[in-house]
C-alpha positions in Angstrom: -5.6 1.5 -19.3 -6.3 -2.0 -20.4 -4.1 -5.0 -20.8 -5.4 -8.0 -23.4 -3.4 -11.6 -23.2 -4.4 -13.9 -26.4 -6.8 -11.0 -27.7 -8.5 -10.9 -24.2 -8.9 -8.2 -21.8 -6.9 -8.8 -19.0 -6.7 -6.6 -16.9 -8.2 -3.0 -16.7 -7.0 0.2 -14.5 -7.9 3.5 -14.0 -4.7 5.7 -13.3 -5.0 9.3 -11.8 -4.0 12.2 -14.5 -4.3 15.0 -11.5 -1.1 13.7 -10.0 -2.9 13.6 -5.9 -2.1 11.4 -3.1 -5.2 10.5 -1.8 -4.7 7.9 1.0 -2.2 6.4 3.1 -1.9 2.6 2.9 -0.5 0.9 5.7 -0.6 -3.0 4.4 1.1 -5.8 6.9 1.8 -9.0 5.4 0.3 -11.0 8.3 -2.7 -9.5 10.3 -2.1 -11.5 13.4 1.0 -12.7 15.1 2.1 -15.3 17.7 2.6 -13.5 21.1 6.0 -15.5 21.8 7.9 -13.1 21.3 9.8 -14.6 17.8 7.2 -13.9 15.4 8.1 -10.8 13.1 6.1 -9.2 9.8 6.7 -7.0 7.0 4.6 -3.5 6.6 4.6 -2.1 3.7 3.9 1.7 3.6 2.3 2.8 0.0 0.9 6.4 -1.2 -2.0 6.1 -3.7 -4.1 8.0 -5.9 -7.9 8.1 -6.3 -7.9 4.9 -8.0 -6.3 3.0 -5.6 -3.1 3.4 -7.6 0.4 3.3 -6.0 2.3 7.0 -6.3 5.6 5.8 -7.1 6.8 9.4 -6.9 5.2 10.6 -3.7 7.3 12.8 -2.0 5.6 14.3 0.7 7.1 13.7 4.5 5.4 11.5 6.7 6.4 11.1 10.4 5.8 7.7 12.6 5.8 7.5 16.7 6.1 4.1 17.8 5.2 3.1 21.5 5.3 -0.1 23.0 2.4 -1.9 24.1 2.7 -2.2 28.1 2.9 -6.5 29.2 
């Protein structure tokens, strides 16, 4: 799939036609943090394809355990 802008390529992206999630992308927005106890961040949880592609329609069930780290 390619995209031109002013008769130029773009952008170009290869999109799965087998319909597989492939891997499990666990993406923060910040990769460290201030240990004061204020600082927050956003993770972003994506299924993708082969390509690297998000699956906008995975629908499998995915199950999370979260422990606190001991002070």
């Amino acid at each position: 799939m390619d995209g031109y802008l002013n008769g130029k390529l773009a952008i170009s992206k290869k999109l799965s036609g087998r319909g597989v999630d492939r891997r499990f992308v666990l993406a923060p927005d910040d990769v460290t943090l201030k240990a004061d106890g204020a600082d927050t961040t956003r993770v972003v949880l994506r299924v993708t394809d082969e390509f690297g592609a998000v699956r906008t329609y995975a629908n499998d069930p995915i199950a999370f355990t979260l422990d606190a780290l001991p002070r």
